[in-house]
N, C-alpha and C positions, 0 to 999 in steps of 0.2 A: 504494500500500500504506500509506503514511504516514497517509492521508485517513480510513483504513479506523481507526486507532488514535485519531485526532484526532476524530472527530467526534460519540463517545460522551462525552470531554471536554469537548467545546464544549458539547453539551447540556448534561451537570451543571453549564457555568458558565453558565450562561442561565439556568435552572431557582433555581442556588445565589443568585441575586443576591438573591431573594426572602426569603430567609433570612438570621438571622441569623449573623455570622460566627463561627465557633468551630475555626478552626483554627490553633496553636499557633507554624505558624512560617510567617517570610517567603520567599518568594511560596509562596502556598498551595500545599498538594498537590495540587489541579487543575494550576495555572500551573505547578509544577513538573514532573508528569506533561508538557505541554503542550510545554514545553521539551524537556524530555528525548527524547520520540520527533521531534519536528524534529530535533533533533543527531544521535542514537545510532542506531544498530538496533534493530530493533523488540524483539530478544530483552535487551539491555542496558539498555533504558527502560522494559522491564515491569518486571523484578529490581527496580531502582533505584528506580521509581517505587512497588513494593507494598511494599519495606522500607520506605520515606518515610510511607506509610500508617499501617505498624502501629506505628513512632515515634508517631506522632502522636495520643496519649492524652497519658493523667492522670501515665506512671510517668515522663514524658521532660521535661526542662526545658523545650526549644521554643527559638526564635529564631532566629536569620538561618543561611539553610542553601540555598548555589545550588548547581544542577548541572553535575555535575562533568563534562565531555564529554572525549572523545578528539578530538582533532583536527592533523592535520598539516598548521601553512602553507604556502601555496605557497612556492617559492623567487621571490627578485625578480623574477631573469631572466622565471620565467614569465608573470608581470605584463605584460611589457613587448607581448611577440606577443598579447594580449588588445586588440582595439578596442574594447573596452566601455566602457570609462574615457573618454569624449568627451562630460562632462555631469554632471549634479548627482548623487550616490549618496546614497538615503536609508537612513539606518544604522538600524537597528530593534533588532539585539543588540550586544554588546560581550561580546569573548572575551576574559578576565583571565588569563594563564598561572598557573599554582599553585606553579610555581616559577621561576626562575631559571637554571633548567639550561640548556645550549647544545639539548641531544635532546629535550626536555621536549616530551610531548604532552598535558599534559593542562588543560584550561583550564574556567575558572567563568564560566556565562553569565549576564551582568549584560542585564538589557533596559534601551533608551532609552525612556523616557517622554514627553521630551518631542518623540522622533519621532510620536509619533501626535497632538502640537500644530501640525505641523508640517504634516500631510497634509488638515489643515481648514481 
């Protein structure tokens, strides 16, 4: 279902390279869209992603604005029963919590860059 939201995305960023850039904040509102339905539900990343859109004129300042996601870590413990962790993990986002709280679920997704240095 993900794939189904993503890949109307991926074409306007394939398409969008050819053009020039004019959109107002960082990572674009593709990339942000793009984000957003990997993290969210698909009902949460459409909201979030068409308000981000119609931000995105002449009347809105612009500048750094990441998505904001729901997320609950696992607990340690359940780390530990995972045999996955036997080998290299390549990290591609970074979950930045928004706050400090002990309950805090909500977290800004930073992307690694120089993972995709990494995989060539």
């Amino acid at each position: 279902m993900k794939n189904f939201f993503l890949a109307p995305i991926k074409g306007y960023q394939y398409i969008s390279k050819m053009l020039p850039a004019s959109c107002r904040y960082y990572p674009s509102c593709s990339e942000y869209a793009k984000w957003q339905f990997e993290f969210n539900a698909a009902h949460k990343a459409f909201t979030a992603s068409s308000l981000r859109i119609l931000r995105c004129n002449q009347l809105f300042k612009g500048g750094i604005d990441y998505p904001l996601v729901d997320f609950k870590p696992p607990k340690p413990t359940a780390l530990l029963k995972l045999n996955a962790f036997c080998g290299k993990i390549d990290i591609i986002y970074w979950l930045v919590p928004k706050s400090m709280a002990p309950n805090n679920t909500h977290y800004y997704v930073l992307k690694d860059f120089d993972a995709i240095n990494r995989t060539t």
